[in-house]
C-alpha positions in Angstrom: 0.0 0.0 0.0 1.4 3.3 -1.1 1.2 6.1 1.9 4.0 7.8 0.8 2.4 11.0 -0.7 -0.3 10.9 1.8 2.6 11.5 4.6 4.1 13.8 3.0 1.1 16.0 2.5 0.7 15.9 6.1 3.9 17.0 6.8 3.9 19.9 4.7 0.6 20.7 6.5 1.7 21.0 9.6 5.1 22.7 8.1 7.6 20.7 9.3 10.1 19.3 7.1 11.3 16.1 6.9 14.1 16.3 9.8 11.8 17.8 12.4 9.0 15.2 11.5 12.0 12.8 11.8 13.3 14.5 15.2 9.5 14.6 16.8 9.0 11.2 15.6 12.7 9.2 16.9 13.6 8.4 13.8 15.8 9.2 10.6 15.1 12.1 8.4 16.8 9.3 5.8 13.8 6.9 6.3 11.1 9.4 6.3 12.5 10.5 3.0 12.4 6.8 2.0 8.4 6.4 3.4 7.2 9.4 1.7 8.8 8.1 -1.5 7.4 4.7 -1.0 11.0 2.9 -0.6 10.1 1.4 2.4 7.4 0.7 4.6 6.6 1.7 8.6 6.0 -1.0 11.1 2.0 0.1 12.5 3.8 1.1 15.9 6.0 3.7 14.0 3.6 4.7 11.7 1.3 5.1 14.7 4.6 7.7 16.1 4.5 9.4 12.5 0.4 10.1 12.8 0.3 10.9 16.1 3.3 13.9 15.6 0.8 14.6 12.4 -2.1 15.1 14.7 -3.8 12.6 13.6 -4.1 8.4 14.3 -4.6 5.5 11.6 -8.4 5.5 11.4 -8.3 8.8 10.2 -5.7 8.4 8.1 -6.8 5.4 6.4 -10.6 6.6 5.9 -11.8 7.0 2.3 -13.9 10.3 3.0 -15.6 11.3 0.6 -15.3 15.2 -0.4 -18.9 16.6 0.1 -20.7 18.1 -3.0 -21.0 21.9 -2.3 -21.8 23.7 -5.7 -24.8 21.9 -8.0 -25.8 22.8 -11.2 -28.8 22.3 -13.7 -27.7 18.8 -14.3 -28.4 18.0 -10.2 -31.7 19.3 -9.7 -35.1 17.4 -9.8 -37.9 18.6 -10.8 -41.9 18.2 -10.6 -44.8 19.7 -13.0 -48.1 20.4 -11.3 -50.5 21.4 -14.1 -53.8 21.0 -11.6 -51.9 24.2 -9.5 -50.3 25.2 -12.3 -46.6 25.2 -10.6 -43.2 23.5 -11.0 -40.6 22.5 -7.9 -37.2 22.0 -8.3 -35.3 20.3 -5.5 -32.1 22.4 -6.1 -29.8 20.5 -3.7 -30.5 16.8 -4.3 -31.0 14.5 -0.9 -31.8 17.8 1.2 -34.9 15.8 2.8 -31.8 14.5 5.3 -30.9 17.8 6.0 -32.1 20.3 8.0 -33.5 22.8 5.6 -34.7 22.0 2.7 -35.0 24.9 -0.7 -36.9 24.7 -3.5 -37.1 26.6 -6.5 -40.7 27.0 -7.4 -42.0 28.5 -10.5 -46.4 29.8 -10.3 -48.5 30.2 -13.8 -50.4 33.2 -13.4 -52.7 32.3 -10.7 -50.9 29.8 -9.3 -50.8 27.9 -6.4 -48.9 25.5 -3.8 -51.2 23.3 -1.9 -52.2 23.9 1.5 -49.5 22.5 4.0 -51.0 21.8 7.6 -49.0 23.6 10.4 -46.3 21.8 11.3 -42.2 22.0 13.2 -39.9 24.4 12.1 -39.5 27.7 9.7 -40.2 28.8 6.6 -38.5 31.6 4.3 -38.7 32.4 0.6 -37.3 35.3 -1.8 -39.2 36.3 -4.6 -37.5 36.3 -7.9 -40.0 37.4 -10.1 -43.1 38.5 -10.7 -45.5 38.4 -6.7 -47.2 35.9 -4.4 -49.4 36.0 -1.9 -48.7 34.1 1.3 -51.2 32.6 2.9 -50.9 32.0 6.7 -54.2 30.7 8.8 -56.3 33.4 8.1 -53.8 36.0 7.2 -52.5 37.0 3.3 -49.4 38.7 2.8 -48.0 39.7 -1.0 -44.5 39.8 -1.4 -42.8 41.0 -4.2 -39.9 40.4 -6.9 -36.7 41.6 -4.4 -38.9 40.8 -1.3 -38.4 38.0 1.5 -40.5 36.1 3.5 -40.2 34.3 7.1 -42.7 32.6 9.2 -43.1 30.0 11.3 -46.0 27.1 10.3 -47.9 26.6 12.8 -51.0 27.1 11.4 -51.9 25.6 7.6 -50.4 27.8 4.6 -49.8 27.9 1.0 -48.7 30.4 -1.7 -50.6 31.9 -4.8 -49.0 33.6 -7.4 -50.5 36.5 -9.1 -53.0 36.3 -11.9 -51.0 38.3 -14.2 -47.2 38.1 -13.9 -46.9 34.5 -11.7 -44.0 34.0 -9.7 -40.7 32.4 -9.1 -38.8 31.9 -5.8 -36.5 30.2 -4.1 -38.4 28.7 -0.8 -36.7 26.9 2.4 -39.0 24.8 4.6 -36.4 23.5 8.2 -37.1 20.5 9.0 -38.1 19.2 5.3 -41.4 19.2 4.4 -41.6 19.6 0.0 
């Protein structure tokens, strides 16, 4: 098993060349210069002394993490048509139902409409990016506007319309998950 490069990444890391890693460690800057060009290999107890002067210990060295998506495009998103409401969601982060929040792009026809959502844990926020909705909250209706924000907490049913002659689009988080 090559470990070689890994080691030396580390090292450079924590900026120490290859004789203080060798000093801190007990050994030879000769064989660390060997390991971290694969010429030789560590027993586990002194590769155990190398991670530990690393900061860090063989489970975490050896783990096959993953890097987490952070940036998603087009390509990621999911979508769903509603021609009886005349709306479309987009699930712009894919998965975000594990998450905590969950957003949405949702695109309203002119005089559309979400469907009513009992009340229920958590928060809600939106940002209109076109056009105007009206939020519907218990007995209450608020319009926001393009450029405008919204924030509320569900605890009563709710549901957005969009207006009859321009429609809407907006991004919408719901924390927990609820789309």
């Amino acid at each position: 098993m090559k470990i070689g490069n890994k080691l030396k990444e580390l090292r450079i890391q924590k900026g120490l060349t290859q004789e203080e890693l060798a000093d801190r460690a007990e050994l030879s800057k000769g064989f660390i210069s060997q390991l971290e060009r694969d010429l030789t290999s560590p027993s586990i107890a002194t590769l155990v002394d190398i991670l530990q002067v690393l900061g860090t210990d063989l489970n975490e060295f050896f783990s096959e993490k993953t890097e987490e998506q952070i940036v998603f495009s087009a390509a990621d998103y999911f979508e769903k048509t509603d021609e009886s409401c005349k709306n479309k969601t987009e699930w712009i982060i894919p998965n975000a139902q594990k998450n905590i929040m969950e957003p949405i792009r949702l695109t309203l026809e002119p005089g559309g409409s979400t469907y009513p959502d009992n009340p229920h844990e958590g928060e809600e926020f939106g940002y209109v990016l076109s056009g105007s909705v009206t939020i519907h909250i218990g007995k209450r209706a608020i319009r926001a506007k393009k450029g405008e924000s919204f924030y509320f907490t569900p605890n009563s049913t709710h549901y957005l319309t969009a207006s009859e002659k321009t429609g809407a689009s907006l991004i919408w988080v719901s924390s927990p998950p609820s789309f």
